[in-house]
C-alpha positions in Angstrom: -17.2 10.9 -45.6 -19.3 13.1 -47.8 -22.8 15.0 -46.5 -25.8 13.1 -46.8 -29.2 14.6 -46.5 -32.0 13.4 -43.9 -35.1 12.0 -44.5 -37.2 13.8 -46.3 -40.0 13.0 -44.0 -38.5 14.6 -41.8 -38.5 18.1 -43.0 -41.1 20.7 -43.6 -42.2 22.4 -46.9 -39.8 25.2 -47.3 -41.1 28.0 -45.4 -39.9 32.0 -44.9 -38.4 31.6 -41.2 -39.1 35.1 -39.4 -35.2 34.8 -37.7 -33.8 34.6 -41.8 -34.4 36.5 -44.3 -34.0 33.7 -47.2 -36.2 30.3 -47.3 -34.7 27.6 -45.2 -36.1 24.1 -44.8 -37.4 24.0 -41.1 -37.7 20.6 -39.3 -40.6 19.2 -37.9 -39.1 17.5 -35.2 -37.7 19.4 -32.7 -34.0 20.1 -32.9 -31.5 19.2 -29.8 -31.2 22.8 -29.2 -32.9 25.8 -29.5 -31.6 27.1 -33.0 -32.4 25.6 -36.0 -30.2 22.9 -38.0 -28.4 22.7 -41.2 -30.6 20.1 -43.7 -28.2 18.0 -44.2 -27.2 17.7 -40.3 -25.4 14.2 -39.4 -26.1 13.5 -36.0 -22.6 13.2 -33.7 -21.7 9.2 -32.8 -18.8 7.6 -31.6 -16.4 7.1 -34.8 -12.7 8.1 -34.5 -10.7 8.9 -37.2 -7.8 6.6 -38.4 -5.4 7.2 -34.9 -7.8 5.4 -33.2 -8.2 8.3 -30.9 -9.5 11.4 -32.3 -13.2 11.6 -32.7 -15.3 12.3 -36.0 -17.2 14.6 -35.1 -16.1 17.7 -33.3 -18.3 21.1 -32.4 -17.9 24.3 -30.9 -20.4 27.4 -30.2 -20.0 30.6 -30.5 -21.8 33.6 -28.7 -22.4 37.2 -30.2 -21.3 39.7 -27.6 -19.7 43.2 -27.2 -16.9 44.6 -25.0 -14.1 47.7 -24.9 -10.8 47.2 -25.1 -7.8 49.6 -24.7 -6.0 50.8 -27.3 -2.8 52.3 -27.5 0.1 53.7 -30.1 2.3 55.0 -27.8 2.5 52.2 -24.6 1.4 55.4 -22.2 -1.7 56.7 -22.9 -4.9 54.9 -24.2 -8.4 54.6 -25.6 -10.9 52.8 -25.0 -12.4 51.3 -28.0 -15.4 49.0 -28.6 -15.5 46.0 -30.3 -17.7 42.8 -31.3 -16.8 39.7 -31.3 -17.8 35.9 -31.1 -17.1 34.0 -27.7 -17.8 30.3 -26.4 -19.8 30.8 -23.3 -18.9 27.4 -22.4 -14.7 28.3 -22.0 -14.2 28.6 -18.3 -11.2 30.9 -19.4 -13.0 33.4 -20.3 -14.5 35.2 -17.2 -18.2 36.7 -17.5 -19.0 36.0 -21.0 -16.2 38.1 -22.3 -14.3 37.5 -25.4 -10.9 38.0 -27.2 -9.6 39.9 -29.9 -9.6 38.4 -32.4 -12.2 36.3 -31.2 -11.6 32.7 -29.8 -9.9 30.4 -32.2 -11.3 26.8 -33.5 -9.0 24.2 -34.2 -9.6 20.8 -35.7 -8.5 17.9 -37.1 -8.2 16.7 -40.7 -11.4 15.1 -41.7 -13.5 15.8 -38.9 -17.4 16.6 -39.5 -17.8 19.8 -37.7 -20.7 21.5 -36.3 -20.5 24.9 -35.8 -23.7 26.5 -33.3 -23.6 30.4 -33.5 -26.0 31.8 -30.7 -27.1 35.9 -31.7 -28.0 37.2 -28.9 -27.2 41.0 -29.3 -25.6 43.8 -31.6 -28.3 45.1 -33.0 -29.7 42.3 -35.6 -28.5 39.2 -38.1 -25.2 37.7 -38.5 -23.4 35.0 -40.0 -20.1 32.8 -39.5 -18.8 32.2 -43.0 -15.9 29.9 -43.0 -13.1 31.5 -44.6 -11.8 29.2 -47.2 -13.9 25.8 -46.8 -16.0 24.9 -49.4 -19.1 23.4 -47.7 -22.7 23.5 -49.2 -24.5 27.6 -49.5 -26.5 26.9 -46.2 -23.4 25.9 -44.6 -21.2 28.8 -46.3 -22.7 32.1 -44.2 -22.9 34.2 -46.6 -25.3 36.7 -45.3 -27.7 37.4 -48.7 -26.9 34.0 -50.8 -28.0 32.0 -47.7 -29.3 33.7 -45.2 -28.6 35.2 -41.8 -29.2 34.1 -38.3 -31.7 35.8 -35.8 -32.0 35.3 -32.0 -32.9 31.4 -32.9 -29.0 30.7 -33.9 -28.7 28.3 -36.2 -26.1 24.7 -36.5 -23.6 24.7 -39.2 -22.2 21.8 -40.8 -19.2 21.2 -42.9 -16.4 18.8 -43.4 -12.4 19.6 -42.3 -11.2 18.3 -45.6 -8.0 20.3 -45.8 -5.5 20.9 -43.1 -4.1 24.4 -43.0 -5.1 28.0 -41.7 -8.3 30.1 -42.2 -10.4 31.6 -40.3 -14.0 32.8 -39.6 -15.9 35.9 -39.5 -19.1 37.7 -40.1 -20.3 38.3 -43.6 -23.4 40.8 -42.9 -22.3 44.2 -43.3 -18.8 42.1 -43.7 -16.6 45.7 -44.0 -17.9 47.1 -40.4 -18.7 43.5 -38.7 -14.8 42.1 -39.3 -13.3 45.7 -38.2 -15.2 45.5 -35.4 -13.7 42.2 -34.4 -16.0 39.5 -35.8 -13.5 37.2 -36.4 -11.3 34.3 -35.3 -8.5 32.0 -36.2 -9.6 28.4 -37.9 -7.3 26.2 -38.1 -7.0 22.5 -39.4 -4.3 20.0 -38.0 -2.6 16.8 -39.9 -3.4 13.4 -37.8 0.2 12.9 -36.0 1.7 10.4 -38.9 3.4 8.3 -36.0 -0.3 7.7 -34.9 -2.2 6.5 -37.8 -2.9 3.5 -39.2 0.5 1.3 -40.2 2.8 3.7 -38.6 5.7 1.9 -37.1 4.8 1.0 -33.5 6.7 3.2 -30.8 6.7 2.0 -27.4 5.4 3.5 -24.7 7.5 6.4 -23.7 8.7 7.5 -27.0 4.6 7.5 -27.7 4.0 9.7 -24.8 6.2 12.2 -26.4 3.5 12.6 -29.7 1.4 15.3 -29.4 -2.1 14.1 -30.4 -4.2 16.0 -32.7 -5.9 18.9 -32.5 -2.5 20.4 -31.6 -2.0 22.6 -28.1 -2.1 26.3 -28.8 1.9 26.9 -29.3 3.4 23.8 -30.2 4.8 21.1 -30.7 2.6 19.4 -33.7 2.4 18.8 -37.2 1.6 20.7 -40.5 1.5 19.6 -44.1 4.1 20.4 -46.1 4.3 19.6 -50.0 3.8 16.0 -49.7 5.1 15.5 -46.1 4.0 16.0 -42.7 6.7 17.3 -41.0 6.7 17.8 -36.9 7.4 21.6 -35.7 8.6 22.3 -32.1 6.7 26.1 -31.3 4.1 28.2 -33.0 2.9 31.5 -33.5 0.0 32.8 -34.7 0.0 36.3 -35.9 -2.9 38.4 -36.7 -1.8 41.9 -37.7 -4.9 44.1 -38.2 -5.4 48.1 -37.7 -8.4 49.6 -35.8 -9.7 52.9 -36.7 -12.0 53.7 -34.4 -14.3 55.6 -35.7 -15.6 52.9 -37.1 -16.2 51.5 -33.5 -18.6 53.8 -33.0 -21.2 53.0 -35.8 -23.9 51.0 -35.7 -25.0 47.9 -37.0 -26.6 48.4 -40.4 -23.7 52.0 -40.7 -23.6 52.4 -44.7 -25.9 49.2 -45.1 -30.0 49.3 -45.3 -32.6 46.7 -45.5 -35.3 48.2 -47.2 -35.7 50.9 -49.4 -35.8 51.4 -53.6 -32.5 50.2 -55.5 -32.2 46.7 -54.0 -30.2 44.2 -55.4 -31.4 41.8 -57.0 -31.8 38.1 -56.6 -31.4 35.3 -59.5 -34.8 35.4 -60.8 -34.5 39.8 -60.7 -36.6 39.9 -57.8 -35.2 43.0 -55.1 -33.8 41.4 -52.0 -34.6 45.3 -50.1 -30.2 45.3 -50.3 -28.6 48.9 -50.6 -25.9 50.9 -49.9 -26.5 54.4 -48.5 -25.2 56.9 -50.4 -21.5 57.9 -48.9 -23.1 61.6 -49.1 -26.0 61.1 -47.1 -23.3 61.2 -44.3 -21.0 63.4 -42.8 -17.5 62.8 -44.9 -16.0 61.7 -41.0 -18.9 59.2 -40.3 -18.6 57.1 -43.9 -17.1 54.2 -44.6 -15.6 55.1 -48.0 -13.0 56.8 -45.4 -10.4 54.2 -43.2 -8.0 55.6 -40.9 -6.4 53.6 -38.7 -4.8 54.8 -35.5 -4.0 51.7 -34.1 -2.1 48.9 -35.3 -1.8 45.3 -33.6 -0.8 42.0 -34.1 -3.2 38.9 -32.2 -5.1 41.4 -30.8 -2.1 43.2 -29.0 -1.5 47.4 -29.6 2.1 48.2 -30.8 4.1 48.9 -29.0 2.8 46.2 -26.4 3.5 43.9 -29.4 7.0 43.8 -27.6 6.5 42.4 -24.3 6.4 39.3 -23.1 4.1 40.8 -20.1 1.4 42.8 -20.9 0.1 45.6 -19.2 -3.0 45.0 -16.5 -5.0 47.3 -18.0 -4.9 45.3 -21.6 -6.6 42.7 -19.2 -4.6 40.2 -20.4 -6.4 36.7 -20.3 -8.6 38.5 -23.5 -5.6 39.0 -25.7 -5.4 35.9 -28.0 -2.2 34.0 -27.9 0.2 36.9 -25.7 2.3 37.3 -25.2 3.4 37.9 -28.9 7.2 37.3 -29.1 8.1 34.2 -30.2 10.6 31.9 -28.0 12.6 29.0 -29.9 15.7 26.8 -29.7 18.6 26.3 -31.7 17.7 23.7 -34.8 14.4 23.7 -33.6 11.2 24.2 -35.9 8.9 27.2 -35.2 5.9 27.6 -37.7 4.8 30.9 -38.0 0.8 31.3 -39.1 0.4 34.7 -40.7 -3.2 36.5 -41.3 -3.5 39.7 -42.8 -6.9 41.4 -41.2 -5.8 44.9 -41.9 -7.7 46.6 -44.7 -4.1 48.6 -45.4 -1.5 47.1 -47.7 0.9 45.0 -45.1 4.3 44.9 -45.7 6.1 41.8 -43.4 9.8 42.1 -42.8 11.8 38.9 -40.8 15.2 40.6 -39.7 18.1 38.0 -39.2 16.0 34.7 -40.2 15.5 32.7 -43.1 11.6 31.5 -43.5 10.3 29.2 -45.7 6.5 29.9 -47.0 4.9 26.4 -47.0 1.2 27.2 -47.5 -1.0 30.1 -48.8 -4.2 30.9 -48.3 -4.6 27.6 -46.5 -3.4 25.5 -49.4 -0.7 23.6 -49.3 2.1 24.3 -51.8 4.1 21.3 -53.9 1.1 19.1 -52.7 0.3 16.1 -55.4 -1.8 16.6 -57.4 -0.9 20.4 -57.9 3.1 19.7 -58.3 3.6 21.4 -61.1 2.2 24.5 -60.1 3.4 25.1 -56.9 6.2 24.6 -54.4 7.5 25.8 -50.8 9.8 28.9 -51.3 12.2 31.0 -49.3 12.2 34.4 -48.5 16.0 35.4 -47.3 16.1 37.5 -44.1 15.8 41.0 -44.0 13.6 40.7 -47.4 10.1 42.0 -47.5 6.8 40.6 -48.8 3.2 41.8 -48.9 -0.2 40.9 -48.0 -3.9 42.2 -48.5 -7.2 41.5 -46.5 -7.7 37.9 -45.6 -4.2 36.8 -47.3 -2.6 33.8 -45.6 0.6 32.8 -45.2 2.0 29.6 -43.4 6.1 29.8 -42.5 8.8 27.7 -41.0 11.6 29.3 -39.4 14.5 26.8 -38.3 17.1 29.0 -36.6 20.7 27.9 -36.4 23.1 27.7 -32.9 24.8 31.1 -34.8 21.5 32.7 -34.8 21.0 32.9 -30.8 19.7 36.4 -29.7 16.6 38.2 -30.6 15.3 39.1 -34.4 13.1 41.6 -35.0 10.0 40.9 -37.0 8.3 44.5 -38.6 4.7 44.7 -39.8 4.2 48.0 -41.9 0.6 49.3 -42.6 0.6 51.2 -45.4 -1.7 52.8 -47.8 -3.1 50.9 -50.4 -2.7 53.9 -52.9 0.1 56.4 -52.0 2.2 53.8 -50.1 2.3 56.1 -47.3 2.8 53.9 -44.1 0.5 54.4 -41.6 1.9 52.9 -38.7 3.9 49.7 -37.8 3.9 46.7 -35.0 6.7 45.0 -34.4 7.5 41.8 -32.3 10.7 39.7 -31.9 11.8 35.6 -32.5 13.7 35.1 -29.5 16.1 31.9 -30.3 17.3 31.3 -26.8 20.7 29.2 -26.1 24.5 30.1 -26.0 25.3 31.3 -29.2 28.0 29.3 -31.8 31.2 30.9 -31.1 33.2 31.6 -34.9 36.1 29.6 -35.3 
């Protein structure tokens, strides 16, 4: 359904908006909340998409706020470190406006129209949500300086969920410090179940119950593209390695980063947006962020070597960890799909010990799907063989372990050093295939 505009009666000459710092259409009638909407805003009705049971339009909001969380590289003694992070204030899972790290995922379906309402209500001044990966209009993009940025009014995003696969969000003001600091979740996109749709063979009842509906629970079972198919997995993990430095917890909003001030950049027509970078020498050489150095290293959220458990420790405060515990549990000929981010700013080196995975999708695009056929194609990576990703990098896997493969398999995420290679520190975390194991003949 593509975006159509509203009336133009309805909207205001363009005006400078003292919460943006770009010119935005404002409307003249009053908005359904207290932010301010996208121009081309569809209001939510009733449609449902092709299963008959999925609604059109889905929304979620999402909160500025700020909280420590402990750190660790040893399991015994720990830091506390602070981070930022979006949260829905409207999640009664998440006790006194608190949020996870990474922050709280989204999940939708495959052609929904989305509306996404970010409230900034602290940390120190503007911030965006730019969609990692969708392609919706530049005042629906976030993109701090080519659209603008949201004040305390919050503002309504709008885009359509053309694609299914995995991205993810995050703020793009001062985007280097802001997505350290944990302003960023999991986005992710689900297939309609095929069985549900439209002409699907009819199932009765009981065999029906057994579908999982769309947007998929948190951990399986659903559906994911793959090449042309849409092919049903059984469990899922989501993995988020990322390393925290935390000196870079300690700086401020605008660290590195000023507003006004000579040698601005410019816009289109040459004219200075009052955007610069300090000077890495106006600091001292510890407080600048021309110098990363991790000292912690995580996967979802979780410190290594906590990585490990399947229990955390209390004082992680484990309901804010996203998705522990981390190990993944799976059975014998089952499906798990494995969705890999790479938020570390270090060069991550991936290692699956004992298990065959197959890379279906990169980057959130599908690979071997029409009409791209000739370009691409799922591909394995044999066990015990390593591959590499950078900031933002994507990768979508399924792992179908065999009755010979019962036990536990070791998966190793090396942070290493963009430059020298050094590595910097590791997590690690396990595929549990659980059963009685094959016996040799």
């Amino acid at each position: 359904m593509p975006i159509i505009s509203r009336d133009p009666k309805e909207l205001a000459n363009t005006v400078t908006h003292p919460d943006f710092q770009a010119n935005i259409n404002v409307f003249i009638k009053p908005p359904k909340w207290d932010g301010i909407l996208t121009p081309d805003f569809i209001p939510p009705n009733g449609a449902l998409l092709p299963d008959g049971i999925t609604p059109r339009f889905a929304r979620a909001s999402r909160r500025v706020n700020n909280a420590n969380r402990e750190m660790t590289n040893d399991g015994i003694t720990t830091e506390q470190v602070q981070f930022w992070g979006f949260f829905d204030e409207d999640d009664p899972n998440i006790p006194n406006n608190k949020y996870r790290f990474p922050s709280q995922p989204i999940r939708l379906v495959e052609g929904q129209i989305f509306h996404g309402l970010l409230h900034n209500t602290s940390i120190g001044g503007q911030h965006t949500i730019h969609w990692h990966g969708m392609e919706p209009t530049a005042h629906n993009d976030g993109v701090g300086k080519l659209s603008m940025e949201v004040g305390s009014n919050g503002y309504e995003y709008q885009w359509v969920a053309s694609a299914a696969g995995t991205y993810f969000y995050h703020c793009h003001r001062n985007t280097p410090l802001h997505f350290e600091m944990g302003m960023y979740g999991m986005l992710i996109i689900d297939p309609q179940n095929p069985k549900r749709v439209a002409g699907a063979p009819k199932l009765n009842k009981n065999k029906l119950a057994t579908e999982p509906v769309a947007p998929y629970a948190f951990g399986g079972p659903g559906y994911v593209r793959r090449g042309n198919d849409i092919v049903r997995y059984d469990a899922e993990a989501i993995w988020v390695s990322d390393d925290v430095d935390p000196v870079w917890h300690g700086f401020s909003h605008n660290h590195d980063f000023a507003d006004e001030g000579p040698a601005g950049i410019p816009d289109a027509n040459g004219n200075d947006l009052g955007v610069k970078f300090v000077n890495p020498a106006m600091h001292h050489p510890e407080e600048s962020m021309h110098l990363f150095r991790p000292q912690y290293f995580c996967i979802s959220g979780v410190p290594h070597p906590w990585t490990r458990l399947d229990t955390l420790p209390t004082i992680m405060d484990p309901e804010l960890a996203f998705l522990a515990p981390i190990p993944a549990r799976v059975l014998p000929d089952q499906t798990l799909l494995v969705r890999l981010l790479c938020a570390a700013y270090s060069l991550n080196r991936y290692t699956f010990e004992g298990l065959d995975v197959e890379v279906i999708a990169m980057d959130g695009r599908v690979l071997g799907q029409a009409p791209y056929t000739r370009y691409s194609a799922p591909f394995k990576i044999p066990a015990g063989v390593p591959f590499e990703l950078t900031a933002a990098r994507r990768f979508d896997l399924l792992i179908r372990p065999t009755s010979a493969q019962v036990g536990s398999h070791r998966v190793l995420m090396e942070f290493k050093d963009h430059i020298t290679k050094v590595n910097m520190g590791i997590a690690e975390t396990f595929i549990h295939v659980e059963g009685k194991k094959k016996k040799k003949k």
